[in-house]
TORLUM-964176 format. One record per residue (C-alpha): x, z, y. Coordinates in nm, 2 decimals, padded with zeros to 4 digits. Example, Ala and Ser with C-alpha at 12.3 -4.5 7.8 and 13.67 -1.06 7.14 Angstrom:
2
<<01.23 00.78 -00.45>>
<<01.37 00.71 -00.11>>
//
This chain:
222
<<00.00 00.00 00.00>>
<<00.15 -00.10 00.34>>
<<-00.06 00.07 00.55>>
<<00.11 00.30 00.76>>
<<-00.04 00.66 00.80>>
<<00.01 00.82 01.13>>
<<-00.09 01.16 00.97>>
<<00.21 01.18 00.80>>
<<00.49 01.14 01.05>>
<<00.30 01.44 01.28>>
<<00.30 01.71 01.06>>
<<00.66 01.87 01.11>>
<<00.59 01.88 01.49>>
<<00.34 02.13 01.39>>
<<00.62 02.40 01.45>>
<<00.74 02.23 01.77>>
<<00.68 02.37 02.12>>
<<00.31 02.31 02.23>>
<<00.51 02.08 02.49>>
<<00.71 01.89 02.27>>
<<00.39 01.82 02.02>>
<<00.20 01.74 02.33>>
<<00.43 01.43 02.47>>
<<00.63 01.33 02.12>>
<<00.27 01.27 02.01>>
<<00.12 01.14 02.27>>
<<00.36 00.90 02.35>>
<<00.39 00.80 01.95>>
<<00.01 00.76 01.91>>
<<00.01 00.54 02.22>>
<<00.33 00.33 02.12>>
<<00.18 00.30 01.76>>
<<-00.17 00.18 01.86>>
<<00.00 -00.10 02.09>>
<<00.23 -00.24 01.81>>
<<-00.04 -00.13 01.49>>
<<-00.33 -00.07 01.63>>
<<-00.52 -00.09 01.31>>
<<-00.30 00.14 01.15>>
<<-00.45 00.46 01.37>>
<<-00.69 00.60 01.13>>
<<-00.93 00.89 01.22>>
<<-00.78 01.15 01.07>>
<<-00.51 01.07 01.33>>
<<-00.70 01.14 01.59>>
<<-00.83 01.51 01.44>>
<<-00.46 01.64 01.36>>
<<-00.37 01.49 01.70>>
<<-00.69 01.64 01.82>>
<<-00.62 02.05 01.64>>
<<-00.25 02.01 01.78>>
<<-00.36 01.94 02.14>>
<<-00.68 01.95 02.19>>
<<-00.86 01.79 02.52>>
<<-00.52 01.64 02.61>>
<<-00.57 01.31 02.81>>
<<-00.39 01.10 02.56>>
<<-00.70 01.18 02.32>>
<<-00.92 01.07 02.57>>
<<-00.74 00.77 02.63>>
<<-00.71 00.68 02.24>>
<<-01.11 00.82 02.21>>
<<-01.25 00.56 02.52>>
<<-01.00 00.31 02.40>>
<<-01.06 00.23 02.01>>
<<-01.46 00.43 01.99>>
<<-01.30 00.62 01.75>>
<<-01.49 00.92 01.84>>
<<-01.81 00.84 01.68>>
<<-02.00 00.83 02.02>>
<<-02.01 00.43 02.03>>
<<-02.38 00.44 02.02>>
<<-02.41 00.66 02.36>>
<<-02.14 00.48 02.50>>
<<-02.34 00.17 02.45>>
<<-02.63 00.12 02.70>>
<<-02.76 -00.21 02.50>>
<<-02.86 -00.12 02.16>>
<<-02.83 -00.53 02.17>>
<<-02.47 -00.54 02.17>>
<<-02.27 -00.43 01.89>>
<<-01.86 -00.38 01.91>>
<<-01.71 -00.39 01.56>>
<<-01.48 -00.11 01.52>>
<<-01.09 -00.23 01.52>>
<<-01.01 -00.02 01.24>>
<<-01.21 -00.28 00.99>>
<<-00.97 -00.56 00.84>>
<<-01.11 -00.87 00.93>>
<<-00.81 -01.13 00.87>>
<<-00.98 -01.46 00.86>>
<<-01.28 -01.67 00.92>>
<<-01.42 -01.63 00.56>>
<<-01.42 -01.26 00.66>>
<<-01.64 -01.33 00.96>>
<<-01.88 -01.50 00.74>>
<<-01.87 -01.28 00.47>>
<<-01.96 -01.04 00.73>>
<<-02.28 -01.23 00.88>>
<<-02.39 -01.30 00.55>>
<<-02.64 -01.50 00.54>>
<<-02.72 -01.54 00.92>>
<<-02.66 -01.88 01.18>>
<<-02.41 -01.83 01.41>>
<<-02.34 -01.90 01.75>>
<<-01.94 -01.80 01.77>>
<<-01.78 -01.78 02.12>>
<<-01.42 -01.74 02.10>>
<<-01.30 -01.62 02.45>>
<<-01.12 -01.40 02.65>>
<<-01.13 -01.12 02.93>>
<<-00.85 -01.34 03.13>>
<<-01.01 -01.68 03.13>>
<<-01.25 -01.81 03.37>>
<<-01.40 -02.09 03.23>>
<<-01.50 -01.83 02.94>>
<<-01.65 -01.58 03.21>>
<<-01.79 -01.90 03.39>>
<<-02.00 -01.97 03.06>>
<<-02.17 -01.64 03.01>>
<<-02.38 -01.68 03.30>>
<<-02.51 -01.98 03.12>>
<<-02.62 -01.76 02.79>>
<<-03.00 -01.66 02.99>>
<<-03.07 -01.99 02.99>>
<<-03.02 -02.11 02.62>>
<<-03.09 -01.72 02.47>>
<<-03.46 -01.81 02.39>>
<<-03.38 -02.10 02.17>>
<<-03.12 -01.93 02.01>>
<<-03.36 -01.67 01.93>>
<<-03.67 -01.91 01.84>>
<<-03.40 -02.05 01.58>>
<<-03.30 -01.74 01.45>>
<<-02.92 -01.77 01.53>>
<<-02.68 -01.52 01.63>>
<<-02.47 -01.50 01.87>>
<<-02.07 -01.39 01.77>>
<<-01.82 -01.31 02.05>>
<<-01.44 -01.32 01.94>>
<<-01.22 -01.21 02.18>>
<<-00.86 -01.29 02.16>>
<<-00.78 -01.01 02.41>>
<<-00.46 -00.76 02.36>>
<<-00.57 -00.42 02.21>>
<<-00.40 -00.28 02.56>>
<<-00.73 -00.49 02.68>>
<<-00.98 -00.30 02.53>>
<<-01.15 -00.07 02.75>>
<<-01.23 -00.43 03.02>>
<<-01.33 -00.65 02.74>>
<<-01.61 -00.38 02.63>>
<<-01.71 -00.35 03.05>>
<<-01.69 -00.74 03.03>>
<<-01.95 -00.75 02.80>>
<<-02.20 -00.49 02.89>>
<<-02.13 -00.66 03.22>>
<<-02.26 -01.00 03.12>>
<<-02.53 -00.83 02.89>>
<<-02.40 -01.04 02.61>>
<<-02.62 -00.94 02.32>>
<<-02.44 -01.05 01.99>>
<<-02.16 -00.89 01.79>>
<<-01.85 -00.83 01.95>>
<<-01.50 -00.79 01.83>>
<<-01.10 -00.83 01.89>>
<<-00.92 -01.08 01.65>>
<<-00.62 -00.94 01.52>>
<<-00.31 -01.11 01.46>>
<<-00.42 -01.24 01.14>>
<<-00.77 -01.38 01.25>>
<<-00.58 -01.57 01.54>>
<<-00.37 -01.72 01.29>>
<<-00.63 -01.80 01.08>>
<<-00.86 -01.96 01.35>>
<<-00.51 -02.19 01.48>>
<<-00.51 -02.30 01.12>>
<<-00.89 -02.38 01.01>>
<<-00.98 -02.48 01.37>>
<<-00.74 -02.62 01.59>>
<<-00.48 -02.72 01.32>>
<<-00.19 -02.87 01.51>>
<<-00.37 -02.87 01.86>>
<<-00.31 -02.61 02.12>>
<<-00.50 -02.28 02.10>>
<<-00.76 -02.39 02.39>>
<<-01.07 -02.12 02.47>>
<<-01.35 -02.11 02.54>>
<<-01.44 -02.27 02.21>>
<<-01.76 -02.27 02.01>>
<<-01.86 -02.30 01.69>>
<<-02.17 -02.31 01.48>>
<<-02.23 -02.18 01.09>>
<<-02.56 -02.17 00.92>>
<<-02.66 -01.91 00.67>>
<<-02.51 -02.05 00.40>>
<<-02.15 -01.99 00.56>>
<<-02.12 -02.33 00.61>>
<<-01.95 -02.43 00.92>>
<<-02.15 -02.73 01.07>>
<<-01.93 -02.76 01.42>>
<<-01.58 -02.68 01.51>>
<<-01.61 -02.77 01.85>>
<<-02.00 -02.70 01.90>>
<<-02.13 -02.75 02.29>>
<<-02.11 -02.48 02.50>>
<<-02.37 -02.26 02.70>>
<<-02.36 -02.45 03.02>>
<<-02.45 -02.76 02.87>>
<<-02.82 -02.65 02.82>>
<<-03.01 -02.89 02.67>>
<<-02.73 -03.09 02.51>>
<<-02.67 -02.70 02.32>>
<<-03.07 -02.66 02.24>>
<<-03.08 -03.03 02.06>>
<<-02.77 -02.98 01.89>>
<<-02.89 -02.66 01.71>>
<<-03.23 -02.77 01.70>>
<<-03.10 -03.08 01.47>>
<<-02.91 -02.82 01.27>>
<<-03.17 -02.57 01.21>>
<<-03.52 -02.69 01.29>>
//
């Protein structure tokens, strides 16, 4: 098993100084979510939690990665759901595997790019027909984890109802291979899957273009 468990490198500071526990830790827990962010587990966050409790590194790690268990008060729209970054979803197959058996709307964007930011203004316009046909909308954000707190206000922001999440390393790689192949990584980028997992369009049209959008999924799924 590679997966590397914080837990374990913490528990000789137990004896340290409440000083020395407080910033060795800190500063280790915020180093290790930057570089393995997947690798912070929650029973992390409770040793780092009994060995200095209400510290603002918690707080930071807590708001950052929802791994407090409050995501549901933190979220004001019941409409939009953030997968949690601890999951390992390394490719497309797991995205589908996922949404089983649901059509999907995927938007592959990012916090930093304004033609993505541009679109999402487009979304109350087309959100009817995407609802009429039953498809769902799927946000993939190829933000840094250092990103995380903005890309969660950019969402609520926008109102975008869907599921949300940040691609790892692997999913990036993954989407390069089965979707751009050779090309540049270029976003936004859409793509549409029906409920069979099948992927009908790489390079599906995007909000903006209205009705061009409503035909193309209405030839799809109607």
């Amino acid at each position: 098993d590679s997966t590397y468990i914080l837990s374990n490198t913490f528990v000789p500071l137990m004896y340290a100084s409440d000083n020395i526990k407080i910033n060795i830790i800190g500063n280790h827990m915020l180093a290790a979510i930057t570089s393995f962010p997947e690798s912070v587990t929650k029973s992390d966050l409770a040793i780092f939690n009994h060995l200095a409790p209400n510290n603002y590194y918690l707080k930071i790690l807590q708001n950052k990665y929802s791994f407090n268990n409050t995501q549901a008060g933190i979220d004001s729209n019941p409409n939009i759901k953030f997968i949690d970054t601890s999951k390992q979803i390394n490719s497309i197959n797991d995205l589908i595997a996922l949404n089983k058996g649901k059509r999907l709307y995927i938007d592959i964007w990012a916090t930093w790019c304004a033609p993505c930011i541009q679109e999402f203004n487009s979304y109350k316009f087309i959100d009817s027909a995407l609802f009429k046909l039953k498809v769902n909308k799927l946000f993939i954000s190829i933000d840094s984890y250092s990103n995380y707190n903005n890309w969660m206000k950019t969402a609520k922001k926008y109102s975008l109802d869907g599921v949300h999440l940040i691609a790892n390393k692997n999913l990036i790689d993954n989407i390069q291979e089965k979707i751009y192949g050779k090309n540049s990584f270029e976003i936004p980028r859409y793509i549409i899957i029906n409920e069979n997992g099948q992927i009908l369009n790489l390079k599906a049209e995007r909000p903006s273009s209205g009705g061009k959008l409503i035909a193309e999924l209405n030839n799809y799924f109607k």
